[in-house]
MILO-889745 format. One line per field, with one value per residue (C-alpha): x, y, z; residue in three letters. Coordinates in Angstrom, 3 decimals. Each point is the difference from the previous one (the first is absolute). Layout:
<fimars>
x <- [X	...]
y <- [Y	...]
z <- [Z	...]
code <- [ALA	...]
</fimars>
This chain:
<fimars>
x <- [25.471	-2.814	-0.283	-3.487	-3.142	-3.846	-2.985	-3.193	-2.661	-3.478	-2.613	-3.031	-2.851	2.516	3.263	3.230	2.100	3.003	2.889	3.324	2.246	2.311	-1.219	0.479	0.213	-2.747	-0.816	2.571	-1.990	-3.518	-2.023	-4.092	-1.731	-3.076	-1.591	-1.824	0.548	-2.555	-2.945	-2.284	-1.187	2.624	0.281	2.553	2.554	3.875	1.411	-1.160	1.383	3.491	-0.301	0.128	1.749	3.314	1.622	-0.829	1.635	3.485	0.103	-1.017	2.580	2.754	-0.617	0.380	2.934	-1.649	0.971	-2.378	-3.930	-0.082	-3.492	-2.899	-3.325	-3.195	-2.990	-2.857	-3.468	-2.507	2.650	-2.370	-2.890	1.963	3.258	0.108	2.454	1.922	0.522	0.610	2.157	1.379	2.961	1.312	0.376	1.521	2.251	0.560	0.328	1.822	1.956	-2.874	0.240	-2.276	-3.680	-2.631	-3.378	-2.332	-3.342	0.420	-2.114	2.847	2.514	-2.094	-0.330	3.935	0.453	-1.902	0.472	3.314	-0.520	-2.485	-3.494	-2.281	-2.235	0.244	-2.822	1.106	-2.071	-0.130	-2.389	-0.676	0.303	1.282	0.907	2.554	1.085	2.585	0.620	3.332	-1.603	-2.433	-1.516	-3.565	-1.324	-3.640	-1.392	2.097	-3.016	-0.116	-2.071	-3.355	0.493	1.830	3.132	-2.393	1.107	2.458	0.581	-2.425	-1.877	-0.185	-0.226	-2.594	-2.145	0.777	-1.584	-3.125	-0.694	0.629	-2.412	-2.994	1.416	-0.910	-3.786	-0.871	0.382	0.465	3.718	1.385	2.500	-0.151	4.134	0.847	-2.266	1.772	3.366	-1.439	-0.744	2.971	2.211	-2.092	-2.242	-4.001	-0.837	-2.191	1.824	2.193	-0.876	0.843	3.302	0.634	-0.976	1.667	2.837	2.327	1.665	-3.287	1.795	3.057	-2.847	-2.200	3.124	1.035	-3.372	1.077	2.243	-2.604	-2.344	2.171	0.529	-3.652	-0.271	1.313	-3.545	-2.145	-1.660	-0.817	3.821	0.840	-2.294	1.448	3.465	-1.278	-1.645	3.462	1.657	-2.625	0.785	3.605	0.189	-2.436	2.709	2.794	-1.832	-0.705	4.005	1.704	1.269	-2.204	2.767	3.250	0.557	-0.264	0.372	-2.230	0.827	-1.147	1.608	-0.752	-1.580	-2.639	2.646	0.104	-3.897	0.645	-2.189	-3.437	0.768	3.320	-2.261	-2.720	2.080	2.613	-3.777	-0.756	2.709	0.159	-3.157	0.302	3.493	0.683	3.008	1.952	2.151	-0.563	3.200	1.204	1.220	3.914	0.253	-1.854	-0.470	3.392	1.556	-1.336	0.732	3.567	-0.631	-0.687	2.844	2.171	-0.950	-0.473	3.363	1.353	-2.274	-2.095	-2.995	-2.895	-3.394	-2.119	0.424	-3.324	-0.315	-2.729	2.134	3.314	1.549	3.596	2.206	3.139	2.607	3.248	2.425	2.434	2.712	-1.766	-0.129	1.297	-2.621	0.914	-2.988	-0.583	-2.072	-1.832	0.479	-1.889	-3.990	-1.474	-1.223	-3.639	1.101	-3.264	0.145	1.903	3.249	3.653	3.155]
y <- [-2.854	-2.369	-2.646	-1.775	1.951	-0.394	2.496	0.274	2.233	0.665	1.418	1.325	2.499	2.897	-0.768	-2.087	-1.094	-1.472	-1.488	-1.219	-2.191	-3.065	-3.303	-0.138	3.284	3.003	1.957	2.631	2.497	0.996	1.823	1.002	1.827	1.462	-1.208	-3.321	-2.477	0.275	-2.797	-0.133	-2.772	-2.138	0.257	1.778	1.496	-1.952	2.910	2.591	-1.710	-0.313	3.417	1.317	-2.877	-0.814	3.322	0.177	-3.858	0.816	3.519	-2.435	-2.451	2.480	1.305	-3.008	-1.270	-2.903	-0.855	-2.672	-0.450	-3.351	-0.318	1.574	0.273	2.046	-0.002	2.125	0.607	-1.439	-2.882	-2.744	1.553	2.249	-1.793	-1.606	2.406	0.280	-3.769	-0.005	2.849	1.475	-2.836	0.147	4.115	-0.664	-1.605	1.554	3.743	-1.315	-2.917	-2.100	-4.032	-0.825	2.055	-0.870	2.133	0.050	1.112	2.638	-1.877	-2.785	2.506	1.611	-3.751	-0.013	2.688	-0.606	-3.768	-0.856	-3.533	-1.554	-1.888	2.528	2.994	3.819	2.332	3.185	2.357	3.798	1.586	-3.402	-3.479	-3.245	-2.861	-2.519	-3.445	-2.903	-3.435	0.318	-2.274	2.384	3.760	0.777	3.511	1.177	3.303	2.644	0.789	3.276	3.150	-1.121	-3.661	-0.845	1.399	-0.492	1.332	2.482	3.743	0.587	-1.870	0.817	3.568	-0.516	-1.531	2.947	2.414	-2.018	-0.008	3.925	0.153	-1.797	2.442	2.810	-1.922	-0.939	-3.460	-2.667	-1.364	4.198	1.099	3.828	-0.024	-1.622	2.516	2.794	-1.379	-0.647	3.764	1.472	-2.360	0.349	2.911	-0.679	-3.569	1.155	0.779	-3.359	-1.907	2.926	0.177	-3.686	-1.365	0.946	-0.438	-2.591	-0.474	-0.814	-2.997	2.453	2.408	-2.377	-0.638	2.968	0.040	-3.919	2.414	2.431	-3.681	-1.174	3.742	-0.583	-3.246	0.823	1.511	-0.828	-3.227	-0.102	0.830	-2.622	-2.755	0.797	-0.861	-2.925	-1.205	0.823	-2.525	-2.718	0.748	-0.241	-3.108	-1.507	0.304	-0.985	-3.005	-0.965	-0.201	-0.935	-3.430	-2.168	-1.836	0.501	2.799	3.102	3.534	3.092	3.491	3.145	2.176	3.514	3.114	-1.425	-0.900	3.163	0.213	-0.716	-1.862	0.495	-1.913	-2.337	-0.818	-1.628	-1.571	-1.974	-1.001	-0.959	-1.851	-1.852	-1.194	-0.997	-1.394	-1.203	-1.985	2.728	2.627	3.569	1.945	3.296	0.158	-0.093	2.611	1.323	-1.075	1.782	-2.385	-2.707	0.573	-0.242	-2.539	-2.123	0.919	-0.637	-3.352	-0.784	1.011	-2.411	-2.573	-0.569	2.083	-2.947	2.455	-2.188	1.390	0.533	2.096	2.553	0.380	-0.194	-1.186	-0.995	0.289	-0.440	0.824	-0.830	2.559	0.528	2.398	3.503	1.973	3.464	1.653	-1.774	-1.958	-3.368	-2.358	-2.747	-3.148	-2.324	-0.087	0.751	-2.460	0.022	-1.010	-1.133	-2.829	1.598	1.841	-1.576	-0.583]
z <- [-4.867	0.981	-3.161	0.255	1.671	-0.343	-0.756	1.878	-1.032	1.597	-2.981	1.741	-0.361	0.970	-2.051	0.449	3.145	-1.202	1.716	-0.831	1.420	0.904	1.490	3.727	0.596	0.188	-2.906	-0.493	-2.698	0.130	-2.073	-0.537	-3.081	0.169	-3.306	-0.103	-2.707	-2.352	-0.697	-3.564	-2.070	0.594	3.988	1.310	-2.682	0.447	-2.549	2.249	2.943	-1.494	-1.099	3.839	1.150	-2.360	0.704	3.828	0.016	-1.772	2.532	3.476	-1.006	-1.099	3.536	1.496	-1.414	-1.519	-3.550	-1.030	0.934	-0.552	1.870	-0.534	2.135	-1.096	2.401	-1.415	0.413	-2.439	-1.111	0.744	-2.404	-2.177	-0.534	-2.983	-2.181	3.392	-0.186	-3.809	-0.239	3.180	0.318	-3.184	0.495	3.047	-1.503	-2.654	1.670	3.582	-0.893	2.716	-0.282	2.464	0.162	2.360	-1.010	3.487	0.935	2.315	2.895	-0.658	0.908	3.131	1.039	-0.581	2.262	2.370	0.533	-1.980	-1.190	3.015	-0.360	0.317	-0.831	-0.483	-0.512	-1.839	0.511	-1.207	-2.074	-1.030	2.140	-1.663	2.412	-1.374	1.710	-0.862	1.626	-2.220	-2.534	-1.878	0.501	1.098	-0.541	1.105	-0.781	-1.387	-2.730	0.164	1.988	-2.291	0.053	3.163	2.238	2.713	3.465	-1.822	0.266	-3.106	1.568	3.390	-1.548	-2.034	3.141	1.972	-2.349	-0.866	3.987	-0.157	-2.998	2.019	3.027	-2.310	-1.993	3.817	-1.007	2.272	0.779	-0.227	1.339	1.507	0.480	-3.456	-1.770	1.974	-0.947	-3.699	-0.375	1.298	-2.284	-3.345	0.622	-0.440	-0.216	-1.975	-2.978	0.884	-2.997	-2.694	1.833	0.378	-3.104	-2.774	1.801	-1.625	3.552	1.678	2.109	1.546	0.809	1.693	1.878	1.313	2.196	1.617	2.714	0.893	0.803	1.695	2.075	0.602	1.173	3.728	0.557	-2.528	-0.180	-3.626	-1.313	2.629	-1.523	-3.634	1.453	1.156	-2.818	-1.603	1.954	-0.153	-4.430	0.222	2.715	-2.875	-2.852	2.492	1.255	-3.402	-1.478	3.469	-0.174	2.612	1.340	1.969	1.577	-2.674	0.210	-0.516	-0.620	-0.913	-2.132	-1.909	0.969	2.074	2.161	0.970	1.198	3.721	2.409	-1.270	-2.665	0.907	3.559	-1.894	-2.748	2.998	1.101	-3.693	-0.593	3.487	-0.238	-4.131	0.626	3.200	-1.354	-1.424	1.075	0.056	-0.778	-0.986	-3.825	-0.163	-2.942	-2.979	-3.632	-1.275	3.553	-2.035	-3.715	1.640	2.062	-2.699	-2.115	2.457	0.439	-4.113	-0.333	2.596	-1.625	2.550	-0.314	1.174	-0.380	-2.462	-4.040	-1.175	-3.463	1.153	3.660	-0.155	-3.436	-0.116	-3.167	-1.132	-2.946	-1.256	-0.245	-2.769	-0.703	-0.421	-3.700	-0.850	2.155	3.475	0.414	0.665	-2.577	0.390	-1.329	1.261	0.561	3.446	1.508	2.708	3.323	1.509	3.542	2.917	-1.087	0.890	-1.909]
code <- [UNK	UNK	UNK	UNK	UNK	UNK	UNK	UNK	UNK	UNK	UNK	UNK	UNK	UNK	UNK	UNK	UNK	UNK	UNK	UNK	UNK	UNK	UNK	UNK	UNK	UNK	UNK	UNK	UNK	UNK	UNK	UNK	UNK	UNK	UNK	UNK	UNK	UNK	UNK	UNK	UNK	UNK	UNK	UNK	UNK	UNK	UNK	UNK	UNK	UNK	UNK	UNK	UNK	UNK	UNK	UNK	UNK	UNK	UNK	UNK	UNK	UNK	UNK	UNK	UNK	UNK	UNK	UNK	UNK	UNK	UNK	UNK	UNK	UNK	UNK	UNK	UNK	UNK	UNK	UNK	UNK	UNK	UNK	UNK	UNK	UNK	UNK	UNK	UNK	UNK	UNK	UNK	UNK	UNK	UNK	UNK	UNK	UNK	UNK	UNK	UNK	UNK	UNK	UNK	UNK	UNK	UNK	UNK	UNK	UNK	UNK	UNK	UNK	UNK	UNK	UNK	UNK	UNK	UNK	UNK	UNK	UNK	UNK	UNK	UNK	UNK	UNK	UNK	UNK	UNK	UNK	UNK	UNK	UNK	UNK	UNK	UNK	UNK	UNK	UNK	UNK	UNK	UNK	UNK	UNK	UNK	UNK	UNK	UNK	UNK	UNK	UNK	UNK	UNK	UNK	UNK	UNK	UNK	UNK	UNK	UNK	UNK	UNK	UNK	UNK	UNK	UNK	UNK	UNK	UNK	UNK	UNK	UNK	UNK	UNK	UNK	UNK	UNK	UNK	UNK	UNK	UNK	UNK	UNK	UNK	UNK	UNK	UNK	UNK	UNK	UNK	UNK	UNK	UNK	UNK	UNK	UNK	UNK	UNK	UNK	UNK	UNK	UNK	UNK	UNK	UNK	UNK	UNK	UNK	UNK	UNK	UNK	UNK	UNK	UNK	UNK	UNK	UNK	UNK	UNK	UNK	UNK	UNK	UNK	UNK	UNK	UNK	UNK	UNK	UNK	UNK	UNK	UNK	UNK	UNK	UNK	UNK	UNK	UNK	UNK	UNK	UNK	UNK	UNK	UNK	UNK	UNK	UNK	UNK	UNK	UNK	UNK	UNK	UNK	UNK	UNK	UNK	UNK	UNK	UNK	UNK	UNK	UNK	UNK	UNK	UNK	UNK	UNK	UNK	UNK	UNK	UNK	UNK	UNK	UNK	UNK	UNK	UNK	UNK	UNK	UNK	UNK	UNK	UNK	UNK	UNK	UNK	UNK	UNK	UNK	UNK	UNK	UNK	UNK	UNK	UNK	UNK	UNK	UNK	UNK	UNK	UNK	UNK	UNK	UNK	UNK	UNK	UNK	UNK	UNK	UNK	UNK	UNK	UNK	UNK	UNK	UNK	UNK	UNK	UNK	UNK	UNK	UNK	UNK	UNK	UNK	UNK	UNK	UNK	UNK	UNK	UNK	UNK	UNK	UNK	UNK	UNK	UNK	UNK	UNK	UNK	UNK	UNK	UNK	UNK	UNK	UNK]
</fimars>
């Protein structure tokens, strides 16, 4: 049996990934749920969280033959808004429930800049439904957008989406800046544009819907010159948030990471453009691995005590507890108050 391991966990819009393993070596047990944690008053909901994740740990690391997580890392969307009972509560459940020592609580753009980059000067846009960019000279984060499909996430899929179907609504009024193909592609994804508003909404997943039509724009853009210009304008959106947390000296790199990834060359064209012209000295590379790559990444190098990604508390917030022997029940107390690791992060 395998005495000390680590647990990385990405918490996203869809569920859980989490992963379970020993230092040096690739994960060994992986596992996804389907249920997202839940968010309410108090931002996102650490009791509900442990709920899903305690038993899933103890099953992963039975699996992999480790006996003792002593490292913990928890990437998860909303942590830099919503994370304040995360931060008060989550590492004293952790370990409480697995026995964990060591608990580093991330933004999950942290851990897509993680995995993408490992522990380089540079910047990451993550881009999905939404698009967050999120840069580091090693000293100190810088984020820029990430607000939102009504206040920001500009050059994202809701976005892009949402563009697409206002050109395909003028298509369809006879307004200027229409699109004849987008409303065609509109109509035979939604029905009527018409009746798009009663169907869009009341929706309470108005930003994944918006999405799903970013594909069909970009399907379009090969031959028509409006779905081509909102591509562009895209670009020009996310080069904006890139240029604006990209460390302006050395030699950093840029990456893109998420869904949008995905989009091809009427969008990735214009964006290498972008980002040439917005940062000629940085370096335009492919991202290494995703945010669950980096959750472990970053465990891996906490436990070796050498993890040097700055601590901030709203980014990536580093705690740690003394462990004692453990009561009747098998689980590990704390003792000792834990302490906010802010400044970049090395032991």
């Amino acid at each position: 049996m395998t005495a000390a391991g680590y647990l990385a966990v990405d918490s996203g819009g869809s569920g859980l990934r989490v992963a379970v393993g020993v230092p040096g070596r690739a994960p060994s047990a992986l596992r996804e749920t389907r249920e997202p944690v839940r968010t309410g008053a108090r931002g996102i909901d650490p009791g509900h969280l442990m709920i899903q994740l305690a038993p899933l740990a103890r099953e992963l690391a039975a699996r992999a033959g480790v006996t003792e997580l002593g490292t913990a890392v928890i990437g998860a969307a909303g942590f830099a808004t919503l994370g304040d009972a995360l931060r008060a509560e989550l590492p004293h459940a952790l370990a409480r429930e697995l026995g964990v020592t060591r608990a580093a609580l991330a933004a999950d753009a942290v851990t897509a800049y993680a995995g993408a980059l490992g522990t380089r000067p540079g910047a990451v846009l993550a881009g999905g439904t939404g698009l967050i960019a999120i840069g580091t000279d090693l000293t100190a984060w810088r984020r820029a957008d990430g607000w939102g499909h009504l206040l920001g996430d500009c050059g994202g899929g809701a976005w892009i989406g949402r563009a697409g179907l206002e050109a395909a609504l003028r298509a369809h009024d006879g307004r200027d800046g229409g699109s004849g193909p987008l409303l065609r592609c509109a109509e035979k994804r939604f029905g009527p544009v018409r009746e798009l508003p009663g169907r869009l909404y009341p929706r309470t997943d108005r930003p994944a819907v918006l999405a799903s039509f970013a594909p069909l724009v970009a399907e379009c853009a090969a031959h028509d010159p409006v779905a081509a210009d909102i591509l562009r304008a895209a670009a020009r959106h996310m080069a904006d948030s890139a240029a604006a947390v990209c460390p302006p000296d050395g030699r950093p790199e840029v990456a893109l990471t998420g869904g949008l990834s995905k989009m091809g060359d009427p969008l990735l064209v214009p964006l290498r453009e972008e980002l040439a012209r917005r940062l000629p000295h940085a370096r335009q590379v492919l991202p290494e691995g995703d945010p669950l790559h980096g959750a472990v990444r970053i465990a891996t190098e906490l436990a070796a005590g050498r993890l040097t990604l700055p601590g901030e508390p709203t980014m990536l917030h580093v705690v740690t507890a003394t462990r004692t022997r453990s009561d009747k029940t098998g689980r590990i107390p704390l003792t000792c108050p834990l302490p906010e690791q802010e400044g970049p992060v090395s032991q």
